[in-house]
N, C-alpha and C positions, 0 to 999 in steps of 0.2 A: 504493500500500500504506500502511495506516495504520499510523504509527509510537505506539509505548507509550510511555508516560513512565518513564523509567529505572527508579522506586521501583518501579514495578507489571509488570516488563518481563516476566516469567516469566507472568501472566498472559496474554499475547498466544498462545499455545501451546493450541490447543484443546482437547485431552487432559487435561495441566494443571492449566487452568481450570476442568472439568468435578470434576473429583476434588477440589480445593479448594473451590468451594460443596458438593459433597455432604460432604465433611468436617465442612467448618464447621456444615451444619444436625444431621450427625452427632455430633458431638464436643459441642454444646451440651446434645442427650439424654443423655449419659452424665457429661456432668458434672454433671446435673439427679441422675440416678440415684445415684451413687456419694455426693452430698451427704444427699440421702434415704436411700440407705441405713444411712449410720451413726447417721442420727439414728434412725431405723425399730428402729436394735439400743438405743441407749440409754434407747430406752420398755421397751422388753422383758425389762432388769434390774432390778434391786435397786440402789439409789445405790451402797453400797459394793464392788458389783461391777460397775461403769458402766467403770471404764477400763480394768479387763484385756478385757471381753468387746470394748470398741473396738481395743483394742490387737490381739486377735485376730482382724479382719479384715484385717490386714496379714500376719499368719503365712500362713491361707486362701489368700490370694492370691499369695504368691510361695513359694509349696511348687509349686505347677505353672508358674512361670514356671525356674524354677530344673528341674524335673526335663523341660521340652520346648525351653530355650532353645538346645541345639546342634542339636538336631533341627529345631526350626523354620528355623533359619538356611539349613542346609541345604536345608529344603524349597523357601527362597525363591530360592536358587540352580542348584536342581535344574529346578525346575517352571514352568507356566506363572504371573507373578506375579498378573496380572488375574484369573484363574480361582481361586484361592487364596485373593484376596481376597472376590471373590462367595459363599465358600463360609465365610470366615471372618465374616462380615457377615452372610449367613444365619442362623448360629448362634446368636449375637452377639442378633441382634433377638428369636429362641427362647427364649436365658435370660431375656431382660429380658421379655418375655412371660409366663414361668413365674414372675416373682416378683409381676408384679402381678396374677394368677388367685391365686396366695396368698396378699397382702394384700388383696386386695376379697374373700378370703374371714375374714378375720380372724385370720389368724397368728399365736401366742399362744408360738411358742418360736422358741430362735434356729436349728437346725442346720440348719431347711431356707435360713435367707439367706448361713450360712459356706458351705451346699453348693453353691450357686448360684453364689457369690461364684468361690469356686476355678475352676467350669465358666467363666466369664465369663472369669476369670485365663487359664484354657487355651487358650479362643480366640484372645483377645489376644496370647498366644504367638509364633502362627501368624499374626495379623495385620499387626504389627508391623515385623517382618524383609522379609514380603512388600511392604508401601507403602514402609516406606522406600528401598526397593532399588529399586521401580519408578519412584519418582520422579526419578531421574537420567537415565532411558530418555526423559521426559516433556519433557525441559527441553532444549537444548545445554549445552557446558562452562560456558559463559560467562554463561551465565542462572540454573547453579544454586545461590550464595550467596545469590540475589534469592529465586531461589526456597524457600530453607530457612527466610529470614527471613520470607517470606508463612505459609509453613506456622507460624513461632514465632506468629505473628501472630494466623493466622486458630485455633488453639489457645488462645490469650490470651483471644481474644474468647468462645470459647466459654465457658472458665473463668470467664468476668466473667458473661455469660448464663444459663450452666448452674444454677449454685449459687442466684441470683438467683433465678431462675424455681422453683427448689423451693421456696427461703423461702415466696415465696406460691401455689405449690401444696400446701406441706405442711401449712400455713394456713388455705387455704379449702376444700381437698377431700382431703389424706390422701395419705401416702408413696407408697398404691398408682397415684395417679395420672401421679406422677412417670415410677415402672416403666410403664408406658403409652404413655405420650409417647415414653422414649427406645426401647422396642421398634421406634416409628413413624420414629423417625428414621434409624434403617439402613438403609430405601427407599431413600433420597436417593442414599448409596455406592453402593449396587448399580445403580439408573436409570444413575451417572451410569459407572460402569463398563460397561456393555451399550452405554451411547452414544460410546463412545471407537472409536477408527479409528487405523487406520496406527500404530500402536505398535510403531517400530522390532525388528529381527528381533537377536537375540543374536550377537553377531560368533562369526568360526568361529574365531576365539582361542579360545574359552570353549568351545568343546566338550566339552573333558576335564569340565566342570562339570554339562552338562546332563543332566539324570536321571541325576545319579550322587546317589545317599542312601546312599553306604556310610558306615563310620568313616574312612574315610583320606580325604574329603572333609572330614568334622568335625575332624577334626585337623590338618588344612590352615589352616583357620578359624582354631584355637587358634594354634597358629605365628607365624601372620601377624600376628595381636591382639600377645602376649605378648613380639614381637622388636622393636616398635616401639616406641620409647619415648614417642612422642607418642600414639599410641592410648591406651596400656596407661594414661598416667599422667593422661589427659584422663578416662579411665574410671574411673581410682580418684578424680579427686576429685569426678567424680557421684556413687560411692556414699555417698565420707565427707560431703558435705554434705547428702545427702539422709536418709543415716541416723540422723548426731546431732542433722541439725538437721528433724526432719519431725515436725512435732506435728497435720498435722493430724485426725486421729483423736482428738485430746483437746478438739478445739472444741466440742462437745455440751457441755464441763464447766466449760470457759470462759462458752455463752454461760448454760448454766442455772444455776451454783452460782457463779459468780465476779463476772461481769461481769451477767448479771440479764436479756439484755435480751431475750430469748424465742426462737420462732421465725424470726419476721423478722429480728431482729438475727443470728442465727447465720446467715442467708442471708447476710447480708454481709461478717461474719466469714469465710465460707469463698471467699467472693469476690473478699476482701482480694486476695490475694498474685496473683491473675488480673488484677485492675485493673491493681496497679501493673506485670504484665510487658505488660498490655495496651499499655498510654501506652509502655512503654519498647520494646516490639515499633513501633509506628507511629514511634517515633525513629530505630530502629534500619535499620530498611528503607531509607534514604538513605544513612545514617551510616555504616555495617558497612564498606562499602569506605575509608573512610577512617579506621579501625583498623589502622594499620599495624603495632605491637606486641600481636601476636592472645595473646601466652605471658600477657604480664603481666596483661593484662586479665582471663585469664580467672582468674588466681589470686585478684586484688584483689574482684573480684565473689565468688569465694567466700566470702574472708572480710569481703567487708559483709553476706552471707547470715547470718554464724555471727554478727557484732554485733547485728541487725536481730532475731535471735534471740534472743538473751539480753537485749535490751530487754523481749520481745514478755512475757516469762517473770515481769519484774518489774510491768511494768504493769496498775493495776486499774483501768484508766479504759479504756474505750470506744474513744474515737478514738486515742487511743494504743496501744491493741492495734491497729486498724487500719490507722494507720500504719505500725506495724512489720511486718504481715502484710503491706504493701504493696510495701514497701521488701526481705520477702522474696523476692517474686515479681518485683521491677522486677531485684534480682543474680542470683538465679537466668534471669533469659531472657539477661543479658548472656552469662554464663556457655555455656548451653545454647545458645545459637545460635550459637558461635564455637567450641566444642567441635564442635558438629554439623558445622561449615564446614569446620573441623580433618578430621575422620575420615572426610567425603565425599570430600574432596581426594586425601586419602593413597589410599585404598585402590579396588583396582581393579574393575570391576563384578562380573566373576564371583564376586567376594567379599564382596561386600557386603553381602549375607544374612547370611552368618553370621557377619561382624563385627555386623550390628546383632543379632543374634542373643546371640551372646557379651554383648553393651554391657548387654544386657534384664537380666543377672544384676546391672548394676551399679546402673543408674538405675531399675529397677524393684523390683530386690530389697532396693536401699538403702531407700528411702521405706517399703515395705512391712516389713519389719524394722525399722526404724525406729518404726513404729507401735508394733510389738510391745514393741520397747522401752519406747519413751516411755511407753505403757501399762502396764508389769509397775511400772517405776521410781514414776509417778504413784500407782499403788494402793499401794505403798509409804510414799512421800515426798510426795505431792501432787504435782497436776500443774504448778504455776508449777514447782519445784523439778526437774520431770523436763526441763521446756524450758528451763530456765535451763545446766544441767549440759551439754543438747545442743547448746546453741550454743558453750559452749567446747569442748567436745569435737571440735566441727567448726571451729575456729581453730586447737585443734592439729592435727587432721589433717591441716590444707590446707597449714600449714607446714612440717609435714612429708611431703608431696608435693615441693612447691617446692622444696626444698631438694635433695633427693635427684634432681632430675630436671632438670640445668640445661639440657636442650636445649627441655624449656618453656618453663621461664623467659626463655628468650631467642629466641623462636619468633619470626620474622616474616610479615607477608604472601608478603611478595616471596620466602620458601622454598617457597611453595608449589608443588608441581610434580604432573605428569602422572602417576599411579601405571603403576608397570611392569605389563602384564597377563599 
């Protein structure tokens, strides 16, 4: 039998494997798209209304992650999770279908790509809860930190790819090509879902779980999230650093009105903060087990997020925005992968849907809100002034997590334990 090399070990897992490349060729279409897109909105306005209309694809998008987020959880703990996903992916390649037959027809206003936008949001809903829940099915116990870290990983990479490949798609042939591409790349998820086998069968612990979608499943969810103190406060400081400190929906202003440096340049720009979690995902993959103070890490990572912000705010030079965008994304992965490690540990399968379910309000609705911020503040104040504000804003909040929550703070590996099911 061939043995994996410890870094990579979660790959040896067929099933796994299969859902990680189709991810990856996934997740690189979407992140092509959602760069496209905002630039797609920011041709579409009038300069002095560029940043609220960006800022408002952030409202779009977490108005339905917010009104499906206990319902999906549930769905992922109810239902079959692989079927879920086939049908969440289906959809998924349909929106991104429908924006680019309305760009290659010349789309001239914005409400058909907020309306798109939301639909895309919704899927993802239902997406979300169902992969992350399945992936621990995928793995043994003891394969899946490795494996959480592959998934920050192969994400990272996409975000470096994604944004990249729209620069010079947007470039040489137009946003709607973008939307094109990433409709094409939801194949890959589904191929590689159809190709999976033997995906263990739900213990008959979990019973009471299976196709139940009532409320008192949903409020099982809540309970469980809201008593724990290391869940609850691992989720609130994804939201606070994602909310004060998420600018990126104000990059279109950065790369055309600030920093100068056109389309291409804003491909990199949104790339930034994907590099640097990329380089610190491939560190991280060896490393993670030898984090032994998982509390403090993840606070300190927070707030070099909130520094590396209020740098990114002051900066008019080029590689200095980029480095700081870099240095966002290399604390933010530190963060999110020991958080993730954090909340897979604790909480038991049948429940695991709808904690990530619940979590979706945190770390999706932060960044999206977020936007909306950053943008209402920007058309106000400018946008250096709205990102500058947001990263102290997220130094106070992380401190005050910290504080109030000393079983974070002082969280070890070695507390990790078997969640009761």
């Amino acid at each position: 039998m061939t043995t994996w090399p410890v870094s990579i070990a979660a790959l040896q897992h067929r099933n796994f494997r299969l859902l990680w490349v189709g991810l990856l060729l996934s997740f690189s279409g979407s992140m092509m798209q959602n760069a496209a897109l905002l630039w797609h909105v920011s041709l579409l306005v009038s300069p002095e209304r560029k940043a609220l209309a960006l800022g408002f694809v952030g409202l779009v998008r977490v108005l339905p992650v917010v009104a499906f987020s206990m319902i999906s959880g549930v769905v992922a703990d109810a239902m079959d999770r692989r079927r879920v996903l086939l049908i969440t992916n289906s959809l998924a390649g349909g929106v991104a279908l429908l924006l680019a037959v309305l760009a290659f027809g010349g789309l001239k206003v914005l409400w058909p790509i907020y309306a798109l936008s939301a639909a895309g949001a919704a899927v993802g809903s239902f997406d979300l809860p169902a992969r992350q829940a399945l992936v621990p099915t995928l793995v043994p116990r003891e394969d899946l930190p490795n494996a959480i870290n592959l998934n920050s990983l192969l994400f990272q990479t996409a975000s470096v790819l994604g944004p990249a490949m729209a620069g010079l798609v947007i470039a040489e042939a137009g946003v709607a090509w973008a939307y094109f591409f990433n409709a094409l790349s939801f194949g890959f998820v589904i191929v590689a879902l159809l190709l999976m086998r033997g995906i263990p069968e739900r213990p008959e612990s979990e019973a009471g779980s299976k196709n139940d979608l009532s409320l008192a499943a949903a409020l099982e969810g809540m309970r469980f999230v809201f008593r724990s103190p290391l869940i609850r406060s691992t989720m609130l400081l994804d939201f606070f650093a994602t909310f004060f400190a998420s600018a990126t929906a104000l990059l279109p202003i950065f790369a055309q009105d600030i920093l100068h440096v056109g389309a291409r340049g804003y491909g990199w720009l949104f790339a930034a903060p994907a590099i640097g979690s990329f380089v610190t995902s491939l560190a991280l993959v060896p490393a993670t087990e030898h984090i032994r103070r998982r509390g403090p890490a993840i606070v300190w990572s927070v707030m070099g997020h909130g520094v590396a912000t209020v740098v990114f705010g002051f900066s008019r030079s080029f590689w200095l925005t980029f480095t700081c965008l870099a240095l966002v994304g290399a604390t933010d992965t530190v963060s999110t992968v020991l958080r993730n490690i954090i909340r897979q540990l604790e909480t038991p399968d049948r429940l695991r849907g709808r904690m990530t379910g619940i979590n979706m309000m945190f770390f999706i609705g932060g960044p999206q809100l977020g936007e909306l911020e950053a943008g209402a503040v920007a058309n106000t104040f400018g946008a250096p002034f709205s990102v500058i504000t947001g990263g102290i804003g997220c130094l106070i909040a992380t401190a005050w997590v910290a504080l109030s929550t000393p079983k974070l703070r002082g969280y070890h590996a070695s507390d990790a334990r078997a969640p009761v099911a």
